[in-house]
N, C-alpha and C positions, 0 to 999 in steps of 0.2 A: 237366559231369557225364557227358559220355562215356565215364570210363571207368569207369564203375558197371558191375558187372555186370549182365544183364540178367532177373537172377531177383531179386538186390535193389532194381532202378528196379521191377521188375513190384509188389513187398511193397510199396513206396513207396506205387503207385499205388491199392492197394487200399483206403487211408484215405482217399482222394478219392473220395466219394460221390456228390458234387452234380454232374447233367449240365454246369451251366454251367461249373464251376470245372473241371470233367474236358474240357472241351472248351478254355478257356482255355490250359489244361496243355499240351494237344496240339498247340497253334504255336506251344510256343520254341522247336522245333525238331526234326528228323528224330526223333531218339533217339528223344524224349518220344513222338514221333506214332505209333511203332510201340510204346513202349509203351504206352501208351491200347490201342490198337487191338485188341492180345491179354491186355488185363487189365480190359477192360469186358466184362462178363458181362452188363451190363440195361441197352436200350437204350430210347427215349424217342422216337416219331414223333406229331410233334403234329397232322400232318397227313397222309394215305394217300397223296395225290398229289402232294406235294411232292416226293417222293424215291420209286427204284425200290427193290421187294425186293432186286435184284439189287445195286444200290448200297450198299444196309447193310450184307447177309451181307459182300458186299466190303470193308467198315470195319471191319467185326468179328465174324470169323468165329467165334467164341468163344460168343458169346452165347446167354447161357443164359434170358432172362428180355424181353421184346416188351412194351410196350405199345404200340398204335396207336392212332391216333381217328382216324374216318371223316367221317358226317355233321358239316357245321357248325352250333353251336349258338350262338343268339341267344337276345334274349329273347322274341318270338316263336315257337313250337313252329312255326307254319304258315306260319316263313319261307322254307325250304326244300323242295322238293318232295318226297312220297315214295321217285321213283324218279329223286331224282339220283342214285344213285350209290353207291360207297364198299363195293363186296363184298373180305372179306379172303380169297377164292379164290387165287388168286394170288400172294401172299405165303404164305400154305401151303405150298402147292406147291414154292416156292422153300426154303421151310427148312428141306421134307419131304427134299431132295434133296441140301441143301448142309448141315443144320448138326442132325442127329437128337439129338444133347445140349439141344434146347430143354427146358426143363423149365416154363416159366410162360409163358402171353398170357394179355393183358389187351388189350379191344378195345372200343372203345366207339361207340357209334352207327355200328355196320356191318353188311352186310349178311352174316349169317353163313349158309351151306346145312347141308342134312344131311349132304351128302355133305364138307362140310368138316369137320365133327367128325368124320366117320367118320377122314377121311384124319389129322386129330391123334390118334385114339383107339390107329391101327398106327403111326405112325411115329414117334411120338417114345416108346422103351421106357421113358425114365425122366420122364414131363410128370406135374407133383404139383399145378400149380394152372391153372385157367381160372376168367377172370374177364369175362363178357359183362353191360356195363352199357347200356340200350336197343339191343340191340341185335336185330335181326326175319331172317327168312326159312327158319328153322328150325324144326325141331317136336320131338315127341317121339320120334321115332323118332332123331333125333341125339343125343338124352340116353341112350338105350338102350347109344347105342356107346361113348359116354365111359363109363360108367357099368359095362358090363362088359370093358372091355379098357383101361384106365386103372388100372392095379393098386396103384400108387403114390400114388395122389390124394390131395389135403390138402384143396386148397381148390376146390367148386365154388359162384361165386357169378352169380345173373342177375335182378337187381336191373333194377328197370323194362322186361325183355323182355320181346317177343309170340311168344310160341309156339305154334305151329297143332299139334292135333292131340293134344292135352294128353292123355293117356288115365291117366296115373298109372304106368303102366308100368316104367317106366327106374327106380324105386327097388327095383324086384323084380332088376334084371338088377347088383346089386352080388353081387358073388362071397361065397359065407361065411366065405370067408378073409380079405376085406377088415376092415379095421383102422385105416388111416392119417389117417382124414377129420379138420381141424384146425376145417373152418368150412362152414357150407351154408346158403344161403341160396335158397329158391324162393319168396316171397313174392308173384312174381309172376305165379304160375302160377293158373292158374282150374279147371284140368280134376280131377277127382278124385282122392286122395290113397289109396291104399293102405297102412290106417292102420298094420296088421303089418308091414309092411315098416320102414316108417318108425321102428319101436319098437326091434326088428331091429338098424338100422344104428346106432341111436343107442346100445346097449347094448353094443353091441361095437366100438366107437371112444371109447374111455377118453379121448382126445386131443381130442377135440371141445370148442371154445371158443365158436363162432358158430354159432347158429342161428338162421336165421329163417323164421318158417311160413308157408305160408300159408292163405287165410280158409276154407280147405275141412278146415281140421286141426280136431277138436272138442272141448272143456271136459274129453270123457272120455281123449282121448289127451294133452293137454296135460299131464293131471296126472300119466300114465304116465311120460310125459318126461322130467317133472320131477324122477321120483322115480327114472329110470335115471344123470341128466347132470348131477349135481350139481356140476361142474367149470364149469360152461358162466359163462362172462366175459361174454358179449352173449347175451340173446335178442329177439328181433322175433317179436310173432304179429299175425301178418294186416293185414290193408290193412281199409278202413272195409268194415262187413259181416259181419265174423268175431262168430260168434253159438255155440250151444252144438250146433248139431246142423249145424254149416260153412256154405257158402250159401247163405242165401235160406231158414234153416231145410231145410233138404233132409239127407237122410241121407246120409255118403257109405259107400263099401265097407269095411270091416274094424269096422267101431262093433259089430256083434252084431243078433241080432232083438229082443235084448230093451229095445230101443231105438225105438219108436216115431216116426214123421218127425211134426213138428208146425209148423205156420208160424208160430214167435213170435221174435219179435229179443229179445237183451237189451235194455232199457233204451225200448219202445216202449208206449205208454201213454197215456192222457188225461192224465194229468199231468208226464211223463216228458221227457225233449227226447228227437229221436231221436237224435242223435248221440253222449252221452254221458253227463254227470252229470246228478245228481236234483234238478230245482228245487224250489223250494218244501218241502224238505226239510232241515232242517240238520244238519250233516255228524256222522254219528256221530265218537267215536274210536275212531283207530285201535291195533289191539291187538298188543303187542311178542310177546305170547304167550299161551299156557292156563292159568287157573287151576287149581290142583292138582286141585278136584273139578269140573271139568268140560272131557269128552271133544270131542275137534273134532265128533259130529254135532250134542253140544249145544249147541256155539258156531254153528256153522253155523243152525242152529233159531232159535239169539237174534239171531243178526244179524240172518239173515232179516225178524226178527216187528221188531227195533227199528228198521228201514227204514218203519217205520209205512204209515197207508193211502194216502201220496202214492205211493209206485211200484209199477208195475204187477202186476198179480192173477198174469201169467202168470210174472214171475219169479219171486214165491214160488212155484209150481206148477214151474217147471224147479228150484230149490232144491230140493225136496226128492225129486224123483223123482232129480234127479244128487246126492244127499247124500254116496254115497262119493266124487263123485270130488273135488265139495266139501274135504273130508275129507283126502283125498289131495296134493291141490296144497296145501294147507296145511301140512299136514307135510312137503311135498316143500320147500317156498318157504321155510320156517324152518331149512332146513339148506343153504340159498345161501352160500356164505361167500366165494364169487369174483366173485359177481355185480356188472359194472360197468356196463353196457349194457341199457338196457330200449326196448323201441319195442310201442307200444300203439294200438288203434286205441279210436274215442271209446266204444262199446260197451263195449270191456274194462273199460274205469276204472271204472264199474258195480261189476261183479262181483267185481272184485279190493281194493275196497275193503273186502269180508268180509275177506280175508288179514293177516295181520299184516305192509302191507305199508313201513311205516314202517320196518321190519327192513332191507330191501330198498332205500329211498330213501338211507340214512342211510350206502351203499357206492355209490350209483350215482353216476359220470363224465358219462356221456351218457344223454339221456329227451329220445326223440321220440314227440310227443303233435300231430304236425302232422294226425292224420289226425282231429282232434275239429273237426267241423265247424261247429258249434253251440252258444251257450252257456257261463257257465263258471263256473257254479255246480259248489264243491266242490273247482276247482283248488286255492285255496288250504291248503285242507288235505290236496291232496295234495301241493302242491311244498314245502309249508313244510319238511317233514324231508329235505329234496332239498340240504341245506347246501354238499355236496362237488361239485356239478355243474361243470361245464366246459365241457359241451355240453347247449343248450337247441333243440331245436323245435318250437314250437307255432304251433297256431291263432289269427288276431286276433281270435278271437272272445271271450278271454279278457280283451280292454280294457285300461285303463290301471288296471281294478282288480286283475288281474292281474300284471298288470307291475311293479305295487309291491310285491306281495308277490314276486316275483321278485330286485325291487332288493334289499329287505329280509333275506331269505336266501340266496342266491345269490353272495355275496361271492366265489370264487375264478373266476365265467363268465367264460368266453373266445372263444365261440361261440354267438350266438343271435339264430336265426334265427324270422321270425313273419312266417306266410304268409296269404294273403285265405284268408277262410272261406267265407261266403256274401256273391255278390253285389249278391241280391237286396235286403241292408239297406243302404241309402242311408250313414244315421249312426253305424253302429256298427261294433265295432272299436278300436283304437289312434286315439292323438291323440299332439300334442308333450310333452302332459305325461305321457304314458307314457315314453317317448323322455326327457326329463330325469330322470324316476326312474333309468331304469338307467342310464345315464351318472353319478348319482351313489353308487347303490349298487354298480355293477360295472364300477369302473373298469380293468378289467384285461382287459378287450374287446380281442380281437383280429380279430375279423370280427362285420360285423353286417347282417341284412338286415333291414328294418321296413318292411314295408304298414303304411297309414294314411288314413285320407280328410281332414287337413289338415294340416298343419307353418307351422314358422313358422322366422326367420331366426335369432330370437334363443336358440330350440330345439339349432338344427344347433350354433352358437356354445357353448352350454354343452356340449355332446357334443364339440365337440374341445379345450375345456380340461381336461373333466372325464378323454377316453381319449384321451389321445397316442399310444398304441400300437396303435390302430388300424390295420391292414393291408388292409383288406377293408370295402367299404362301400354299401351299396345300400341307395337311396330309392326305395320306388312308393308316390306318390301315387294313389289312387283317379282321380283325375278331372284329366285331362292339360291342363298347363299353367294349373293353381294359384297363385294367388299366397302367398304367406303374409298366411294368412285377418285377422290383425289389422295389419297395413298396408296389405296391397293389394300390398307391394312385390314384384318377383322377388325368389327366392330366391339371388339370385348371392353373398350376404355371407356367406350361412352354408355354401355349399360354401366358398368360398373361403377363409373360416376353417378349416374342416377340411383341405384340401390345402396347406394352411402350417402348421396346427400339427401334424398328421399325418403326420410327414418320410415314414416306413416307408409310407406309403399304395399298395400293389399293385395294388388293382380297386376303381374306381369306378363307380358306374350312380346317372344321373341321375336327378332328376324334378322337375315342377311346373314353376311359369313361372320360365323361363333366360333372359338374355339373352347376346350375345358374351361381358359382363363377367365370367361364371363361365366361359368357354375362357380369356381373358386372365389369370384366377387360376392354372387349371389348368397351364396352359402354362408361367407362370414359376415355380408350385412344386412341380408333379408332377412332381420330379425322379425318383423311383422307381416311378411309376406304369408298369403296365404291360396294363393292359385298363381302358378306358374303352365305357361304351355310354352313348349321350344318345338321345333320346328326344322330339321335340316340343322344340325347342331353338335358340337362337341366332337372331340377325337376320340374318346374313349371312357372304358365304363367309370372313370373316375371323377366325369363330368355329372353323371348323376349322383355320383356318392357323395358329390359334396354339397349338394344341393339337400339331400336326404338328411344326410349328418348335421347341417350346419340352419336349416330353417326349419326350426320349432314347434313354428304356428301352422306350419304347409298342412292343408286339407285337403287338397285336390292338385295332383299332376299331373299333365298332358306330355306326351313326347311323342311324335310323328319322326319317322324317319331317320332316328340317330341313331349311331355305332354303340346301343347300349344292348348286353345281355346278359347271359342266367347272372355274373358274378356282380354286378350291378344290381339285379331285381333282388337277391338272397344275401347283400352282405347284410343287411340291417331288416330284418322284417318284422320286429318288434314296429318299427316305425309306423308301421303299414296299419295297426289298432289304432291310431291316434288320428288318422286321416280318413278321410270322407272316401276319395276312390282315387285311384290310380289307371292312369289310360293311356296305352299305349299301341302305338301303330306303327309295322314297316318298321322295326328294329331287329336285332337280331337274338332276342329270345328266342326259347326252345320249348317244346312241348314238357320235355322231361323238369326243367327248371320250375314251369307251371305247376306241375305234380310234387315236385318238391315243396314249393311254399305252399301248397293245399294242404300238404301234409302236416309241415311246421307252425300252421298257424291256422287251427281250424276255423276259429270266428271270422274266417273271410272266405266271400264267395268267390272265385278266382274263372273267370269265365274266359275260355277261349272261343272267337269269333273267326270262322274261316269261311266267309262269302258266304255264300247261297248253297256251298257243298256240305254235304252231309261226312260227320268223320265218319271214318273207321274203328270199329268196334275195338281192333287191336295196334294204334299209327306208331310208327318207331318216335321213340323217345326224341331223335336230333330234329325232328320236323320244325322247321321255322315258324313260328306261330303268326299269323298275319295280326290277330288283334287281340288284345287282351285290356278284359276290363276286371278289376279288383276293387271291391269293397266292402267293408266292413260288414258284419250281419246277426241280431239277435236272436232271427229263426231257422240257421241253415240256406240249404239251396232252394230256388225256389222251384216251383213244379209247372210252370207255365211257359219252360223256357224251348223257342222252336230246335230242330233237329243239327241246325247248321250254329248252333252256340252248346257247346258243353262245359255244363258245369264243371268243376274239378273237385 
């Protein structure tokens, strides 16, 4: 194919999407490699210090579109230090200077400054999306500078950040001329929301699809919103907390005086759960719409009153003092005709069950309900008209009586995920027989995560006859290292069912009592496995050796706490090139065994993590290493790394 012109190999190349297959493409040969080179516009670094800025721009100078990821992520939050690392300063700087047609980063668990959005805010004249997912070191005064010297902007989303200094600010500093916003998301923001503003931007970005609030945005602007963005595809309001007067009941700035501050939560009561639905209540229905003689304040007024004397005094009393806005979000909510996307926190469901919102259920794709902490009285009648879902999130607090009514209607899921609620209940929660409901009512699961505090073998076993197509798979058992409660036995037969009938299976995560038996499944059938994490697992180091040996694809391994060490970590470190990183915690490797594979295999940076202590200049070679992280690297060690991680 050399003599292809090189604006037709370029056309060629542009139908090549997928990094791997574009990477594949790129060593058959010269040609190929310079085309890649100048026809990849969006580049993929899964790791920050794998590879220099300077190295990429040099691959592809072209590129329009970054995502990085920074911090590594376990299952563990508090496995990594705060101040290991991972500032995208630097690579800024480098693309500030070499490649000003950036138009998109996407950057995750990094250490982002003010001064670094300042330097994206001038330097890149045409940048339309940023997307910072956990990521810390910034505040609002770096929102101030995207926000007015970004003129182009589509998408600004910052999903699980810590922003210091939140003051609400930066939504005032959008120009009046601004227009282009496609999606916004500050959900995770805490500091006060300046609500005019807010109404503002949203009114005059016709193009807005994604929004999401947050818990400082109030009942009365919500309904504003509503009634400006009737286009809007997704909305999210608020994280747990979101109440009628934003925080904590507190007033925030742009509500009006005629808005009294009162400290009442939705859905807070003698008889009430806090977190969400009304027990002891049976569920009204829900209303498709208004009958001809009567007006939304008198629908509002009956609802109100047919919530009877089980829920609290004080929401009938915020009913009717917010009647219009009441009033408003229901007229605004009955002329949704795009709406796919809903995320709710456990308070909302409350009060949106006045809405006609069965309306609303009966178009929605995705419903994230993970933030209902409590309880699950009422789910039912509200997922039932949820027919077309695809994507499910909720809390386990919804039980296996929930999860049936899931199975039951839910027929097209393909995503659903059910996370711990409260810890504090011993028994309650998900069981196996939740877990075979949906396996047999939703068979067309392609990722699943399921907390539970028991399982059983013969459980996991109907779950991979019932979804073959399974891609994506995580078990947390409550209580580590479980057996399957009616044998007693390990769970090895029911993983192992699943990674054989499961061809497609990508990301595995373990749980409950394991022995080697289930690495020895893994290993001869996770042919396409490519993240595993175990957890309390295996007898010995030959549980990881076969998982090492026997899955090809593996890019990434997590091991917490298993009987693995040096003769485990050193039989195969050849392997260790071929993989993204390796991570490990609470095993019993050694310091010296670290120093051995530093040495065998220099292209990896081999980091030991010993808490908050600083080592010792000289430590004896048997020291038990608490953590160690491994991976791959085309520049060496890096030089930014704190005192209590040493490189090797």
């Amino acid at each position: 194919m050399s003599h292809i012109p090189e604006e037709i190999l370029d056309h060629i190349f542009s139908y090549i999407t997928k990094n791997p297959d574009r990477n594949s493409a790129s060593l058959v040969c010269k040609t190929w490699y310079k085309a890649d080179r100048h026809s990849r516009h969006s580049v993929f670094v899964g790791n920050c210090y794998a590879v220099s800025p300077d190295r990429v721009i040099a691959r592809f100078p072209d590129v329009r579109s970054l995502t990085v990821k920074g911090m590594p992520r376990v299952g563990d939050d508090s496995w990594v230090p705060r101040n290991w690392g991972g500032s995208v300063h630097n690579w800024v700087v480098d693309l500030a200077e070499k490649c000003p047609g950036l138009e998109e980063l996407r950057l995750k668990r990094m250490v982002v400054l003010d001064e670094t959005l300042v330097l994206i805010s001038t330097k890149f004249p045409n940048f339309k999306s940023l997307v910072l997912i956990s990521c810390v070191g910034f505040t609002g005064n770096g929102l101030d500078a995207i926000a007015t010297n970004c003129r182009f902007l589509e998408h600004l989303d910052l999903p699980k950040c810590k922003v210091g200094n939140d003051n609400g600010h930066w939504l005032s500093c959008f120009p009046e001329s601004f227009t282009s916003l496609i999606s916004l998301n500050f959900s995770c923001l805490r500091g006060a929301v300046n609500l005019l503003d807010l109404e503002k931007l949203v009114a005059r970005c016709p193009n807005l699809r994604s929004l999401r609030l947050s818990k400082r945005v109030p009942l009365t602007t919500l309904s504003k919103i509503a009634m400006l963005a009737p286009q809007l595809v997704e909305l999210g309001i608020g994280p747990p907390g979101f109440g009628p007067h934003g925080d904590h009941g507190q007033v925030v700035f742009g509500i009006g005086p005629h808005v009294a501050p009162q400290p009442v939560q939705l859905g807070v009561g003698p008889h009430v759960a806090p977190h969400g639905f009304v027990p002891n209540v049976a569920p009204q229905p829900l209303q498709l719409g208004l009958a001809p003689h009567v007006g939304p304040h008198d629908f509002v007024a009956a609802q109100l009153a047919a919530l009877g004397p089980g829920i609290a005094p004080q929401l009938v009393e915020l009913g009717i003092q917010h009647r219009q806005a009441y009033a408003t979000l229901f007229e605004a909510v009955r002329n949704w005709k795009s709406i796919r996307s809903l995320s709710l926190s456990g308070s909302q469901v409350t009060f949106l069950r006045l809405l006609p919102i069965s309306s609303i259920c009966s178009k929605l794709i995705s419903l994230d309900l993970s933030a209902l902490a409590q309880g699950n009285s009422g789910f039912g009648s509200f997922v039932k008209h949820c027919r077309k879902l695809q994507r499910l999130w909720i809390a386990g607090s919804i039980g296996d009586e929930g999860l049936l009514v899931v199975s039951s209607t839910c027929k097209d899921l393909r995503d659903l995920r059910l996370f711990q609620s409260n810890p504090a209940v011993v028994n309650g929660g998900a069981t196996e027989e939740g877990l075979v409901a949906i396996s047999k009512g939703c068979p067309l699961l392609h990722s699943l995560e399921f907390f539970c505090h028991q399982m059983t073998n013969a459980a996991l076993i109907t779950l991979s006859k019932n979804c073959p197509n399974i891609t994506s798979f995580s078990l947390c058992i409550r209580e580590s290292k479980k057996p399957d409660h009616v044998t007693l036995q390990p769970l090895d037969e029911g993983f192992g069912a699943i990674v054989q009938s499961c061809t497609g299976l990508r990301r595995l995560s373990l749980s409950g009592l394991l022995t080697d038996q289930v690495f020895l499944y893994i290993g001869m059938y996770g042919e396409q496995l490519e993240v595993l994490s175990a957890t309390n697992a295996g007898d010995s180091d030959r549980g990881m050796l076969y998982v090492v040996n026997g899955c090809r694809n593996l890019r990434k391994l997590e091991v917490t706490d298993c009987p693995f060490g040096d003769s485990a970590l050193l039989a195969n470190v050849e392997r260790y090139e071929t993989m993204r990183c390796l991570y490990m915690s609470g095993c019993e490797v050694t310091l010296g065994g670290c120093k051995v594979l530093a040495k065998w295999v220099p292209s990896l940076n081999v980091e030991v993590i010993n808490g908050r202590d600083i080592i010792e200049d000289y430590p004896d070679n048997r020291l038990r290493v608490k953590k160690l992280y491994v991976y791959q690297t085309l520049d060496g060690p890096r030089s930014d790394a704190p005192e209590h991680v040493w490189t090797l």
